[in-house]
C-alpha positions as CSV (number, residue, x, y, z in Angstrom):
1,X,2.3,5.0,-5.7
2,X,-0.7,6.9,-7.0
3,X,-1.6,8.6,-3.9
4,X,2.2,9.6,-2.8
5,X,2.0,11.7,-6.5
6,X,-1.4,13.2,-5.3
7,X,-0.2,14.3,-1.9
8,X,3.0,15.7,-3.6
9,X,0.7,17.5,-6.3
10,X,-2.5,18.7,-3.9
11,X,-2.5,22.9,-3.5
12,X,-3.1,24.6,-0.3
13,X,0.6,25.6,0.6
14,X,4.0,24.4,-0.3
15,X,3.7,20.7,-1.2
16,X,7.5,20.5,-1.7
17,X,8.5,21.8,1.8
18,X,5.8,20.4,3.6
19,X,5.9,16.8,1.9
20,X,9.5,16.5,0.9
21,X,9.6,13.3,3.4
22,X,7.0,11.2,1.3
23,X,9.6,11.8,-2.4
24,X,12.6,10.7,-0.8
25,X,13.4,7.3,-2.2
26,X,14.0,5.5,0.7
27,X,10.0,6.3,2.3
28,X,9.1,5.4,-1.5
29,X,10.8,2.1,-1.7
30,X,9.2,1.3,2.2
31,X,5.6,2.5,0.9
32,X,6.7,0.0,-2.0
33,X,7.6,-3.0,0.2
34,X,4.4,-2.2,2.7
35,X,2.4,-2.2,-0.3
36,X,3.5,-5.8,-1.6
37,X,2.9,-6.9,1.8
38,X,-0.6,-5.9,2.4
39,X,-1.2,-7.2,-1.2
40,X,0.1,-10.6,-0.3
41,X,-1.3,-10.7,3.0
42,X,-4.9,-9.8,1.6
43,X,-4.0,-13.1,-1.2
44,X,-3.2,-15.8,1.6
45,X,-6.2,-14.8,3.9
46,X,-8.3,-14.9,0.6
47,X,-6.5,-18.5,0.0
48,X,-7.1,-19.7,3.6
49,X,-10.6,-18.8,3.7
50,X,-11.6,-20.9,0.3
51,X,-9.9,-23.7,1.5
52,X,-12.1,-23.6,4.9
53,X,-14.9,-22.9,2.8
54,X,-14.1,-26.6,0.8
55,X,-13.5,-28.3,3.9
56,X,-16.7,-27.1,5.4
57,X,-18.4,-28.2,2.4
58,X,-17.0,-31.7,2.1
């Protein structure tokens, strides 16, 4: 959630009324679940991979 706080805090014009949509909880908790997904995503390709890798090997 680190850069949802850095677009809300950047300076330039009015962050509040410009980026209102990205504090609402409901975009938070979907940035949330996106987040968790990539994450795991990322994990089972990394899981695949080694286990192709061992095969290959054997």
């Amino acid at each position: 959630m680190l850069p949802t706080t850095m677009a809300l805090a950047h300076t330039g014009h009015g962050a509040p009324s410009v980026h209102a949509h990205t504090g609402s909880p409901s975009m938070l908790v979907v940035l949330g679940i996106v987040t968790l997904g990539v994450a795991s995503l990322a994990g089972l390709v990394r899981l695949i991979l080694r286990r192709h890798r061992l095969r290959r090997q054997a």
